[in-house]
PLY file of the C-alpha trace (Angstrom):
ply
format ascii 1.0
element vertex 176
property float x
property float y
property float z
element edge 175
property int vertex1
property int vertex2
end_header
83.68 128.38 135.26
83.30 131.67 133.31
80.79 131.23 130.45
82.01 131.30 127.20
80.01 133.74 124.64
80.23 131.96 121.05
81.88 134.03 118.24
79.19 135.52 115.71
79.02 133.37 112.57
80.74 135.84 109.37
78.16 137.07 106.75
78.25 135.31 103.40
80.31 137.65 101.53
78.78 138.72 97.89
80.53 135.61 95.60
79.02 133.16 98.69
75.50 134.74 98.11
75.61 134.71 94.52
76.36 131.36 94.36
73.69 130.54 96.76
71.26 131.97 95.08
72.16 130.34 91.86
72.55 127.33 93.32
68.64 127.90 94.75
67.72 128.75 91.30
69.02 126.56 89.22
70.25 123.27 91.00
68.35 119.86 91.08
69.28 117.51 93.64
70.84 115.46 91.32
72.87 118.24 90.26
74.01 119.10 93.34
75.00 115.37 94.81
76.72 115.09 90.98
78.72 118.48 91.79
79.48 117.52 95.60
81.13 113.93 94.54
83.26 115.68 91.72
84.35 118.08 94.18
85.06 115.16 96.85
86.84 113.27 94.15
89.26 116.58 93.18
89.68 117.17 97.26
91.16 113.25 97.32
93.45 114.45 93.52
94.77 117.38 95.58
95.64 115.90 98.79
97.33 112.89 96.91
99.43 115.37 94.91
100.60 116.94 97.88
101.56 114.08 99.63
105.39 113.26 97.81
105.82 117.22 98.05
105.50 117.47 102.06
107.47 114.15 102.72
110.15 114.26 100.05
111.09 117.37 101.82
110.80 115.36 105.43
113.03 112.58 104.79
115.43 115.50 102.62
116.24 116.84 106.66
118.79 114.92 108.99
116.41 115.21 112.11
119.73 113.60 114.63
122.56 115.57 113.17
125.78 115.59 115.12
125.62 116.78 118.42
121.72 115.87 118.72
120.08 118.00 121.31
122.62 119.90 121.93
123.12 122.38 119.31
120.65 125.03 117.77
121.11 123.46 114.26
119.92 119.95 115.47
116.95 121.52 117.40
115.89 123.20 114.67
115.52 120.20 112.19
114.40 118.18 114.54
111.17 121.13 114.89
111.23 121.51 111.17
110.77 118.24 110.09
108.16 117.48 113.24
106.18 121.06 111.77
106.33 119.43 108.25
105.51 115.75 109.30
102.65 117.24 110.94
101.48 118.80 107.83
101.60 115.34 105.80
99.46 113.85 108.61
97.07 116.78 108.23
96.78 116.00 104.29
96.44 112.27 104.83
93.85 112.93 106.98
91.99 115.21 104.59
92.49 112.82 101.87
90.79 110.00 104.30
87.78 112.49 105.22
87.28 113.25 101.56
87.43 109.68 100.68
84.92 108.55 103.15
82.31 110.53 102.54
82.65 110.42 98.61
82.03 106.54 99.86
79.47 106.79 102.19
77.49 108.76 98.52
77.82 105.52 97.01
81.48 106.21 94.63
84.71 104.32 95.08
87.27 107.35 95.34
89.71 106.94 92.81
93.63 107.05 93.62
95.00 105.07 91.29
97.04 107.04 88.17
95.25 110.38 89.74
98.40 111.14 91.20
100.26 114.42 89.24
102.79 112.80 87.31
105.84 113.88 86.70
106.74 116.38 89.33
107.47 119.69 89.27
103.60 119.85 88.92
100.22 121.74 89.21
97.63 120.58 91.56
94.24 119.20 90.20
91.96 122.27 89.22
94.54 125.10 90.48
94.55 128.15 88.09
98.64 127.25 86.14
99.25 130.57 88.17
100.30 130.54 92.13
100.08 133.20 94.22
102.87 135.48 92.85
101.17 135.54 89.74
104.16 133.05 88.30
103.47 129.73 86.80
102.18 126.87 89.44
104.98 124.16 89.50
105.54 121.96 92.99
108.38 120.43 92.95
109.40 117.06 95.13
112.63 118.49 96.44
114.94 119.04 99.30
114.61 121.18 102.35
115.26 125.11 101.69
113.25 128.21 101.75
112.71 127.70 98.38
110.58 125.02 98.69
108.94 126.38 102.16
107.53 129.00 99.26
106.08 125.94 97.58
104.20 125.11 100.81
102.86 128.17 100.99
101.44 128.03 97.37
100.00 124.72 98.48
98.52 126.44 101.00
97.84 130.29 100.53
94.47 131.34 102.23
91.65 132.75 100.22
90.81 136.41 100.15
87.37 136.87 102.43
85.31 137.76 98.99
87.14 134.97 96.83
84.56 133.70 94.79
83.83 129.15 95.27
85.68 127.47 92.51
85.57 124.05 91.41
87.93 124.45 88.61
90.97 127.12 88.06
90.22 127.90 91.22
93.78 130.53 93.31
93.69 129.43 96.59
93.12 125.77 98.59
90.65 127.41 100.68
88.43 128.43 97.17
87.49 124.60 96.42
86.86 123.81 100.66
0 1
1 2
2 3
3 4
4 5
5 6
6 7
7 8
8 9
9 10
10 11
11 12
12 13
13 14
14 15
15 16
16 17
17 18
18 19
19 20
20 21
21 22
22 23
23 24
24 25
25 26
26 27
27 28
28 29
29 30
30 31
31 32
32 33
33 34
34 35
35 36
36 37
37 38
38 39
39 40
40 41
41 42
42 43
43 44
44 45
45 46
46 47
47 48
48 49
49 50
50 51
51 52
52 53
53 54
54 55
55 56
56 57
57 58
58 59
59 60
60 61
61 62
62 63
63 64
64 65
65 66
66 67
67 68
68 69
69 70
70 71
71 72
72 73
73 74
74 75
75 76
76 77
77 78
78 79
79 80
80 81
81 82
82 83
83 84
84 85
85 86
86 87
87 88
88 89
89 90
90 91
91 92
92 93
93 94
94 95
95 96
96 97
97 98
98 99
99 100
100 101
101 102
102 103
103 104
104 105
105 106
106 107
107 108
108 109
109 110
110 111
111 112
112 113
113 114
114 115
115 116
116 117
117 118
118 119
119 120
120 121
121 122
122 123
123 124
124 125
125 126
126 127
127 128
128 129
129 130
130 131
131 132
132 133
133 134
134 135
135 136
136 137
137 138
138 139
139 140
140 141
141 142
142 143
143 144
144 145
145 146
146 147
147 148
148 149
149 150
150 151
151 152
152 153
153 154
154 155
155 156
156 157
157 158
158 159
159 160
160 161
161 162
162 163
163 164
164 165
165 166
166 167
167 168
168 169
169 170
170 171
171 172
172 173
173 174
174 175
């Protein structure tokens, strides 16, 4: 078996070093446990919110129209609602993860009312913009491209340099 050479690690781009070295300068361990369960605790906000988005959109798609296999159309929500399905299991998961670990610090995660309510919403700490610079609203709604947009806002990777954010923060990947 060939021997596998491991990918270099990425440099800490200049908003990861800044905060590191504020974070060395000026952080207690107190502090720092304090910051990690509020961030836990917003992790578990954001993966509840986005729970009713994904599967209101799942159980929106007929996944055995007529003529199940046999037809494109029928293939294709059968895949589309698997892909999305998927994607619920993914943020279920996260939301456990998050959970456990914000219990293993010693605090009860809380899910009860820190659901979004009513939808069209925000998620918890996203800047009220998305990603086309338009007003942040997630809808629970049916199937359509329009709402595949919405997934995308959910889930729009952060630039390389995109500064850690534990509040307003652009993209999903800015609070991870």
């Amino acid at each position: 078996m060939p021997r596998m050479t491991p990918l270099p690690v990425r440099p800490l781009s200049p908003a990861e070093l800044e905060l590191v070295q504020t974070i060395n300068e000026t952080w207690t361990r107190a502090k720092a446990l304090s910051e990690l369960k509020n961030n836990l605790q917003t992790a578990v906000e954001v993966e509840l919110a986005t729970l009713p988005i994904y599967l209101f959109t799942y159980y929106s798609i007929n996944r055995l129209p007529k003529g199940f296999p046999d037809t494109a159309l029928a293939r294709f929500a059968d895949q589309a609602g698997g892909v999305i399905m998927s994607v619920a299991v993914e943020e279920m998961l996260h939301m456990s993860l998050s959970s456990n670990i914000l219990f293993s610090l010693g605090e009860q995660p809380q899910l009860y009312l820190h659901s979004p309510w009513p939808y069209p919403t925000n998620l918890p700490g996203h800047s009220k913009m998305g990603p086309n610079h338009k007003p942040l609203s997630l809808p629970l709604a049916k199937f359509s491209s329009e709402q595949l947009w919405h997934f995308l806002e959910i889930e729009y990777p952060a630039e390389a340099d995109a500064p850690p954010e534990e509040v307003d923060w652009q993209t999903i990947g800015q609070i991870y």
